[in-house]
N, C-alpha and C positions, 0 to 999 in steps of 0.2 A: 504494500500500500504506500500512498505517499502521503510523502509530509499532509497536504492539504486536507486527504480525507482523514488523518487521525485526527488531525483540531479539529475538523467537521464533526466527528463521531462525538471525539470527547467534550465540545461545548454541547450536541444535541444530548448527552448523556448527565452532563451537568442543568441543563435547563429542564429535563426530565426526570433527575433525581433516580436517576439507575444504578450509580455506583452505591457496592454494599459498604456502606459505610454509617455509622451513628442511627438514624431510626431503622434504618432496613433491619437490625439486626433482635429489634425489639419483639418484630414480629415471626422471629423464629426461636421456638419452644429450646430452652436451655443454653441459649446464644446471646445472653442480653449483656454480658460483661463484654465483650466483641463490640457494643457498642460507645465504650467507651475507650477515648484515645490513650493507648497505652502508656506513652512519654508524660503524662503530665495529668493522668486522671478528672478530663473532665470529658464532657457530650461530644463525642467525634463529628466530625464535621467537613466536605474541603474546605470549606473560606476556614476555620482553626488549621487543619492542617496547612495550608499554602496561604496565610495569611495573619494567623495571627498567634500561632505555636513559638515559645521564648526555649523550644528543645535546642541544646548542642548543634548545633553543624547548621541551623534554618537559614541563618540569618546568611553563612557561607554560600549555600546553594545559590540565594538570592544575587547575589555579588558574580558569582560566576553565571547567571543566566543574566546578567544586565550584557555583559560582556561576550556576550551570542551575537 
């Protein structure tokens, strides 16, 4: 695939709410600890994870993706 359709796929999956992440996992029987982000114990999320996560290494990624 190319570049274009993965960020196609991945903002329609974000605008859709596909990825399993934070409520997805509420809704499966003995999977609710899954919904919370592991690094720092609160409600998983992407805008927490790629946005507002204070974990080790975030704030590097950030700095090397401006530089893309």
């Amino acid at each position: 695939k190319d570049l274009e359709k993965l960020t196609q796929e991945f903002f329609w999956k974000c605008i859709h709410n596909t990825f399993r992440v934070g409520d997805f996992w509420t809704q499966v029987k003995n999977s609710e600890i899954k919904g919370i982000y592991h690094t720092c114990g609160v409600p998983e999320s992407l805008e927490h994870i790629a946005l507002e996560c204070d974990a080790p290494g975030q704030k590097l990624i950030w700095l090397f993706t401006q530089q893309l």
